[in-house]
C-alpha positions in Angstrom: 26.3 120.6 4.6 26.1 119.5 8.2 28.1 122.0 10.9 29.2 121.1 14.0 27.4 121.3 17.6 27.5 124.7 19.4 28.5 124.5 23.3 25.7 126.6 25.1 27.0 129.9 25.8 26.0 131.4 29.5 23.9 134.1 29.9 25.8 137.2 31.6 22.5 138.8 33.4 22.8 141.0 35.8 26.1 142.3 35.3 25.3 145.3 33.0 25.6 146.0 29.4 28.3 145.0 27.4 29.8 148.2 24.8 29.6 147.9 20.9 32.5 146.2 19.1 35.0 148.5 17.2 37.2 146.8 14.8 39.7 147.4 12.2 38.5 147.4 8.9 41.4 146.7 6.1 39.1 148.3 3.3 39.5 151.7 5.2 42.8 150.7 7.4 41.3 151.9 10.9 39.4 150.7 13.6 35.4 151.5 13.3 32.2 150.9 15.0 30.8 147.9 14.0 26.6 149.1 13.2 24.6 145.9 12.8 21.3 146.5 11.0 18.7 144.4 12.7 20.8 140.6 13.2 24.3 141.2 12.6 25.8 139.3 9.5 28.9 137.7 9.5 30.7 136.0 6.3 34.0 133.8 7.0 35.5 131.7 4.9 36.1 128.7 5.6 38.5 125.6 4.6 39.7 123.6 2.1 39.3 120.5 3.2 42.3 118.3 1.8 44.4 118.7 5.2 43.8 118.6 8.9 43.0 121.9 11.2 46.3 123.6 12.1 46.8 126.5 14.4 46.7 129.0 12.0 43.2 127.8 10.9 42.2 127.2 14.8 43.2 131.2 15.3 41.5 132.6 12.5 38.3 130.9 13.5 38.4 131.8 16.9 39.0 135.3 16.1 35.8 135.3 14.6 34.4 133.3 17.6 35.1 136.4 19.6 33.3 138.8 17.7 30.6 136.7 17.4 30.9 136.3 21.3 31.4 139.8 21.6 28.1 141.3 19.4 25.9 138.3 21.4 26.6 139.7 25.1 26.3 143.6 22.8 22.5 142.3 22.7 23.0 141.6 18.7 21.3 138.4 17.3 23.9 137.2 14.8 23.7 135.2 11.3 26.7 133.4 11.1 27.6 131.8 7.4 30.7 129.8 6.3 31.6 127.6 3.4 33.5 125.0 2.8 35.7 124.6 -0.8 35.0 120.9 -1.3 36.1 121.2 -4.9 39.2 122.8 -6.2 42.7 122.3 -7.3 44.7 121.8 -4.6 41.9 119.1 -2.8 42.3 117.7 -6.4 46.2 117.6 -6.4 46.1 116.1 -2.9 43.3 113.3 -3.6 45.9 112.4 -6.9 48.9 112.3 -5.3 47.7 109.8 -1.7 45.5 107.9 -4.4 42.3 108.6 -2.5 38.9 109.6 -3.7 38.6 113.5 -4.0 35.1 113.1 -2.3 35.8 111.0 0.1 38.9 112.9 1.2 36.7 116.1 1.3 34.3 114.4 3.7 37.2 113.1 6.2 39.0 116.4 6.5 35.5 117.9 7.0 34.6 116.4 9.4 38.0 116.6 11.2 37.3 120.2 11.0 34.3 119.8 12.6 35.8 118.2 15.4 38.3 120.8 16.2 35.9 123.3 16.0 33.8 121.6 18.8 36.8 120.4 20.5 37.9 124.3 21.1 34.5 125.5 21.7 34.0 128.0 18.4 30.1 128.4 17.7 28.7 126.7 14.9 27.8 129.0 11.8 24.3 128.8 11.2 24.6 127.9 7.6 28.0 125.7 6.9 27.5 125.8 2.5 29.4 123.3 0.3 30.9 125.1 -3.2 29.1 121.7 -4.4 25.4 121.8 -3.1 26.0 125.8 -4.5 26.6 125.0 -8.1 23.4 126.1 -8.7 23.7 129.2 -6.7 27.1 130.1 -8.6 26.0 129.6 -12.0 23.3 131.9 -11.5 25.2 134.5 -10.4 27.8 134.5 -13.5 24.6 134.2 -15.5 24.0 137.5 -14.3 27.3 138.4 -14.8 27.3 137.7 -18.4 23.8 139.6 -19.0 25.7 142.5 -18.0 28.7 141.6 -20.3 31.6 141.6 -17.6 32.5 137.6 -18.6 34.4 136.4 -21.7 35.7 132.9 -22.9 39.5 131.5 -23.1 39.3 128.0 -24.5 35.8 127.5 -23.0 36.8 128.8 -19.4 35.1 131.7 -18.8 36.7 135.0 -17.0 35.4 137.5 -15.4 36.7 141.3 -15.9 37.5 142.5 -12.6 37.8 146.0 -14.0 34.0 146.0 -14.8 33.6 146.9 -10.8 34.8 150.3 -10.4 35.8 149.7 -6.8 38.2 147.1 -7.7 41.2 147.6 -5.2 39.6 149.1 -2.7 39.3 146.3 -0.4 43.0 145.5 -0.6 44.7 149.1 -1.3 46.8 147.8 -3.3 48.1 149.2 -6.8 48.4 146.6 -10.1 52.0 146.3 -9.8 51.6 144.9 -6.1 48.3 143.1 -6.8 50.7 141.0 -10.0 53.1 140.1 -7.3 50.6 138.6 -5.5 48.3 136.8 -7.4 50.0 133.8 -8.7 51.3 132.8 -5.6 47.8 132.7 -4.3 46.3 130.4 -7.6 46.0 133.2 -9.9 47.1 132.7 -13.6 48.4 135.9 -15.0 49.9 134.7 -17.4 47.7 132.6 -19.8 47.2 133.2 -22.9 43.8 134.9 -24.2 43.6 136.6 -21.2 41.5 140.4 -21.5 43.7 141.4 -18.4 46.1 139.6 -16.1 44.1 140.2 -12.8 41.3 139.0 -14.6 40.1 135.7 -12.8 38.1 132.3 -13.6 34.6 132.4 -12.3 33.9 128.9 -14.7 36.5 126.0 -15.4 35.3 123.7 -18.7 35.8 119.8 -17.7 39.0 118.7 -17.6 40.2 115.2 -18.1 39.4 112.9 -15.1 38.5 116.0 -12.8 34.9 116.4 -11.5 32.8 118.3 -13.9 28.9 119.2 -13.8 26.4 120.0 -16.6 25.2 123.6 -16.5 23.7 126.1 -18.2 27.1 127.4 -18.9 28.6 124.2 -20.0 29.9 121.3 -18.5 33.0 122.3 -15.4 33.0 123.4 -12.3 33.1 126.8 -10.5 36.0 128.7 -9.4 36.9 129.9 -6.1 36.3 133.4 -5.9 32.2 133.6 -7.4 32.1 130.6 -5.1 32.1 133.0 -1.6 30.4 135.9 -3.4 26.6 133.6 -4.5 27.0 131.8 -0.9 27.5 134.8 1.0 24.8 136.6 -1.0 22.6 134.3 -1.1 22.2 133.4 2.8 23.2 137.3 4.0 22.3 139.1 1.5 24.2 142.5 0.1 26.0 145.3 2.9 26.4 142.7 5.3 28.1 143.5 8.4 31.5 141.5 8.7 33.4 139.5 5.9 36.5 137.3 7.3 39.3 135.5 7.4 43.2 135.5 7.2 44.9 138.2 6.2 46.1 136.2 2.9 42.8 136.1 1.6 42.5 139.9 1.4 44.0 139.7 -2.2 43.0 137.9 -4.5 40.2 136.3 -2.2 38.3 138.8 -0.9 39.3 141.4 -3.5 37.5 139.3 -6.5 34.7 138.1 -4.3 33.4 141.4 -3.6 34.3 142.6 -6.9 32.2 139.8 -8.9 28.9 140.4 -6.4 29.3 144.2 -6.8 29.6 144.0 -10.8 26.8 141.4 -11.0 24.2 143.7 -9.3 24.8 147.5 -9.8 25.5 149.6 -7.1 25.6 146.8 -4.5 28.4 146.9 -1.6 29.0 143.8 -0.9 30.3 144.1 2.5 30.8 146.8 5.3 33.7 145.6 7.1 36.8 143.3 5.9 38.4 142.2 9.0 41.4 139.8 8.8 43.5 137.3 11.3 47.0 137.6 11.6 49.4 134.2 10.0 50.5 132.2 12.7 54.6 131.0 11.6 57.0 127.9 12.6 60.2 127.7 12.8 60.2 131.2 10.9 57.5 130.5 7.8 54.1 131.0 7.6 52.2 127.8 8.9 50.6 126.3 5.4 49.7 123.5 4.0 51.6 123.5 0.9 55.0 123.7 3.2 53.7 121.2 5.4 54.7 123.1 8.5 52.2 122.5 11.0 51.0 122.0 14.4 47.8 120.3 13.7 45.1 120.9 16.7 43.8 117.2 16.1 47.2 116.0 16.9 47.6 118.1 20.0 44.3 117.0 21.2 45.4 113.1 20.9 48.6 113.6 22.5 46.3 114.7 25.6 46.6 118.3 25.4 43.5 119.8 26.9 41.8 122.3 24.0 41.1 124.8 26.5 44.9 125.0 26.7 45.3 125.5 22.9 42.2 127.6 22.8 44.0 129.9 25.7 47.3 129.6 24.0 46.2 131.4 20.9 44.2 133.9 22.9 47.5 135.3 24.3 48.2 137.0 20.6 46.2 139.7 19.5 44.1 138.4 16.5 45.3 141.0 13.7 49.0 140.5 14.2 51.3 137.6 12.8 52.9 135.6 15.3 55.3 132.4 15.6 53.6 129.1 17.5 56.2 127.3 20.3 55.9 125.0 22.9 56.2 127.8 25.1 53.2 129.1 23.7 51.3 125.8 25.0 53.0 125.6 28.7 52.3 129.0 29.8 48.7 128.6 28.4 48.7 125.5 30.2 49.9 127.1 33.5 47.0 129.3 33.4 44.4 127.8 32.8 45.6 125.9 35.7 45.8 128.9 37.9 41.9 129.6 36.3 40.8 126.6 37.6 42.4 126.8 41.3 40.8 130.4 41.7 37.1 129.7 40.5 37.0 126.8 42.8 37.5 128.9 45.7 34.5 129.7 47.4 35.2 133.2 47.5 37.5 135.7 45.1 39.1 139.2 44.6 35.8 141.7 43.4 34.5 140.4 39.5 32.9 143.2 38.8 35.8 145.2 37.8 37.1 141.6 36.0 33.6 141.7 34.1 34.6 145.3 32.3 37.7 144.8 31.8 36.8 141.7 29.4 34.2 143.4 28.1 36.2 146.8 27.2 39.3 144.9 25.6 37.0 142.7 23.3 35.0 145.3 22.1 38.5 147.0 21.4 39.1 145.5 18.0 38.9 142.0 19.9 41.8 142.9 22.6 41.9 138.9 23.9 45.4 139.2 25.5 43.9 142.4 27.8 41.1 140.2 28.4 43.1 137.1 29.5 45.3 139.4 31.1 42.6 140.8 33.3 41.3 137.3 33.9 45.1 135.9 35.2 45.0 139.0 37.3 42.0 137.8 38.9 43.3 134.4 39.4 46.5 135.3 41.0 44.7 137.7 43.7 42.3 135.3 44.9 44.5 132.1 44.8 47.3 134.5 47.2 44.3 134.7 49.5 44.6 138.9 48.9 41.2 139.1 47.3 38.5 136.9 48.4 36.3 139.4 49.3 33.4 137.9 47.6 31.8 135.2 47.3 29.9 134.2 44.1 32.7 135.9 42.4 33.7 132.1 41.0 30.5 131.8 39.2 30.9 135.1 38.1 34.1 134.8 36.3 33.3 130.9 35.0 30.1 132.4 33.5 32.1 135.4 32.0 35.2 133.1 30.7 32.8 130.8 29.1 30.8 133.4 27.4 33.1 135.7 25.9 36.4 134.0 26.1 35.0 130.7 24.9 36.7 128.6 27.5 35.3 126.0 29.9 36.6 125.9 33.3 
């Protein structure tokens, strides 16, 4: 599947080193040193695509923007994978209900994605993986799944036994009672008769009536969501990979069964180091969604003339790991700034950038700290558009070199 173009990202020589990036990691609940291994290996995933790209989306992919940002100026190289779920239930549902071809909608909202993502500036993963063109992949890995005998039938769907990986829970922390609460509001089927266990989930769906289906070694269906992330991810980063990401309502059942399914399939794997997770974004007092149809959609903004820089900003100003509540407020002050950005680094000379430079740097490699970073940015602005600063010149090119790099916005 094609990604989108990536803007080129300055280079930041001659302005020293940039620190390691700690974050938080929910498996172990505290911030840690991220430790790349050779490239560092990123797994997010991705959309989907029966809707357009809302804000919550637009922050949770721009969170991950930073760190990759943030381990590029570190001196890492970076392997950046996401997917895209261009077959499942609720792309289904919606193709049904506007009477439009599941493909086809699959495709549009796609590539609306795709254009967001360029529109805001977020780096291009270097492999963007259909669930589709991985059928293969997937059905190898429950193959190996049943070799081991962790996958059993209900009415020709099989299930995998989530209990058959001894670490089940640990990504998530939470106990059954709490993980039963959760998991049918987030697609599980608890529930269903035949059923080894309730947590247990569906790695294979047998055709249904007028639903796409392909032929497989394991019949004739299509995969289900979880084993989807686990072969991708696998397959293009291989086990113990540095970062896997997302929102924070993908942490269970999501990201709980998709490491639990690669881990059982090969024995003593860990799937991966770190899971670190972005924050929901509400309005009007709910969680932004789909499903409620209570959304601020970025594509939207951007045709009413909103500048992305201004939305990109706008969700900069919230820390990444928190939840938060989108208002227009959020989009003048943003606005205002980036304003106030643009007046300074047009100045031929500003307040001193070196201390600006650090103070990015440190507050990004602090479990991606982007309101210190804008904070110290604004700081800069206001000094040198008062006229109190402008002690040096070149400081402009400085701080639209440093913006661009790490903040991800153009000046």
């Amino acid at each position: 599947m094609r990604a989108w173009s990536s803007p080129e990202v300055p280079r930041l020589d001659g302005l020293g080193s940039a620190p390691q990036v700690r974050l938080f990691n929910t498996e172990s609940g505290s911030v840690e040193l991220t430790r790349p291994e050779g490239s560092a290996r990123m797994y997010v995933c991705g959309i989907t695509p029966y809707d357009a790209t809302h804000i919550g989306h637009a922050a949770t992919y721009v969170a991950f923007d930073l760190l990759n940002r943030a381990w590029r100026d570190a001196g890492q190289q970076v392997r950046y994978v996401q997917n895209v779920t261009d077959v499942d239930d609720p792309l289904l549902e919606r193709a049904t209900a506007s009477g439009v071809d599941w493909q086809e909608l699959a495709e549009d909202e796609t590539e609306r994605f795709r254009t967001d993502m360029s529109a805001l500036r977020v780096l291009a993963p270097d492999e963007y993986v259909g669930a589709v063109e991985s059928i293969p992949l997937i059905v190898e890995m429950i193959e190996k799944l049943q070799q081991k005998g962790h996958v059993y039938d209900v009415e020709g769907d099989l299930y995998f036994s989530v209990h058959s990986d001894p670490r089940f829970g640990q990504v998530s922390r939470l106990d059954e009672p709490a993980m039963l609460q959760v998991f049918p509001e987030r697609g599980g089927d608890p529930e269903r008769p035949g059923k080894k266990h309730p947590l247990d989930c569906i790695l294979w769906q047998a055709e249904r009536p007028g639903e796409p289906a392909w032929d497989s070694q394991l019949g004739r269906g299509r995969p289900g969501w979880h084993i989807e992330c686990s072969a991708i991810a696998l397959h293009h980063l291989g086990h113990g990979f540095d970062v896997q990401g997302g929102g924070s309502d993908l942490v269970f059942p999501h990201h709980e069964m998709t490491a639990a399914g690669a881990q059982a399939a090969v024995d003593e794997l860990t799937f991966a180091r770190s899971y670190v997770h972005a924050g929901m974004v509400a309005l009007d007092g709910e969680k932004m969604s789909k499903s409620k149809g209570n959304l601020v959609l970025v594509s939207k903004l951007r045709e009413e003339g909103t500048d992305p820089m201004a939305i990109r900003l706008a969700i900069l100003r919230h820390h990444y790991r928190g939840d938060w509540e989108w208002t227009s407020r959020d989009l003048i002050d943003a606005e205002t700034w980036l304003a106030d950005w643009r007046t300074a680094v047009a100045q031929p000379a500003g307040a001193a950038s070196a201390p600006v430079v650090d103070a990015v740097r440190d507050a990004l490699a602090d479990d991606l700290d982007a309101p210190a970073a804008t904070d110290a940015v604004q700081d800069w602005s206001v000094a040198t558009n008062e006229g109190a600063g402008r002690s040096e010149r070149g400081a402009a090119d400085v701080i639209r070199r440093l913006v661009d790099a790490r903040l991800g916005i153009l000046l």
